[in-house]
Every structure is written in structure tokens, then in C-alpha cells.
C-alpha positions, -999 to +999 in steps of 0.1 A: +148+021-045+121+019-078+089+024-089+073-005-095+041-012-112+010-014-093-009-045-097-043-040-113-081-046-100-082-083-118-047-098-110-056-131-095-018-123-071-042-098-054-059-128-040-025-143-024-024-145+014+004-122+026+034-136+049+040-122+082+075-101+076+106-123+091+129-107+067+167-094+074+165-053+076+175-047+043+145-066+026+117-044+045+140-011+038+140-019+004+102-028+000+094+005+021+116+027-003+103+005-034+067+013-020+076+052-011+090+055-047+061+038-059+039+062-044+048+095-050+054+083-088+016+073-084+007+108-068+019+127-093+008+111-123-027+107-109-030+135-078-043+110-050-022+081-033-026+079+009-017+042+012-002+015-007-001-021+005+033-044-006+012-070-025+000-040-045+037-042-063+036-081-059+057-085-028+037-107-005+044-091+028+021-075+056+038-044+050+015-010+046+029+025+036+013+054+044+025+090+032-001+117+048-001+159+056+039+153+045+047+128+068+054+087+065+045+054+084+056+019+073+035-008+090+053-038+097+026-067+104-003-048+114-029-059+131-065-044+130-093-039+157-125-024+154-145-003+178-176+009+182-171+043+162-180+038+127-182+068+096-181+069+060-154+079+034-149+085-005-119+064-008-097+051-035-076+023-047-042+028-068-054-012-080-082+008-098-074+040-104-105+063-114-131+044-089-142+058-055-159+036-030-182+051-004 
């Protein structure tokens, strides 16, 4: 387990195509706990941090880790659909911290 540094609005490895995760159980563990650490490190020093996405700390997995109302999900190749519903946020990126997207 570490905190690892958050790649930055600008890094051209944001751009990378993540893998789909075929990895033993001990890899995803330890990206999950690098990306929990990472987090929480994140949360304290700046007060927001939902989600965090493994290329975000330059592993190049579909791995997402959410930590939410003091409870956790790790995402193992996720897959998104859309619907119908639609609504609008504030949200933030820990790739640029300080800017809020509507």
C-alpha cells in the first residue's frame, strides 16, 4: 500500500488507452490499496476526493475506486450505459485540483 502521485491535467499518459484487468489477485489488491491510500492522502490535504481512476497514478488499468458516505467500491472493468435520465453536477478532478466542471 502507498500514496502515489496523481498525474496532473497535462500529462500526455492521461491520453493512454487503459487495458482490460487480466492480472493475478495480488496486482488489482495492490492498485486498489495504492488507489485507497492515494485517496484519503488526497482528501485530507485538499477536503474533496469521491473517485479516483488507476491511470490517475499511472497504472493503465480499467480499474475505478470510489470511497463515498464511509463506504468503498473498486470497479474492476466497468462498463457504462446511459439512459434516458440526465442532471447536472459541480464536479471535480484530483488531475486538476481547484477546477469544478458543471
Amino acid at each position: 500500500m502507498a500514496i502515489r502521485e496523481i498525474l496532473l491535467l497535462g500529462n500526455e499518459s492521461l491520453y493512454n488507452v487503459s487495458r482490460e484487468v487480466t492480472e493475478d489477485m495480488d496486482k488489482i489488491i495492490q492498485v486498489v490499496n495504492d488507489l485507497h491510500d492515494t485517496i484519503i492522502n488526497f482528501r485530507e490535504k485538499y477536503g474533496f476526493g469521491r473517485a479516483i481512476a488507476a491511470p490517475q497514478i499511472g497504472e493503465f488499468l480499467r480499474i475505478i475506486y470510489m470511497n463515498f458516505d464511509n463506504k468503498s467500491y473498486a470497479l474492476i472493468n466497468p462498463r457504462l450505459e446511459f439512459g434516458e435520465e440526465e442532471f447536472q453536477v459541480w464536479d471535480d478532478c484530483m488531475s486538476f485540483p481547484g477546477l469544478e466542471v458543471n
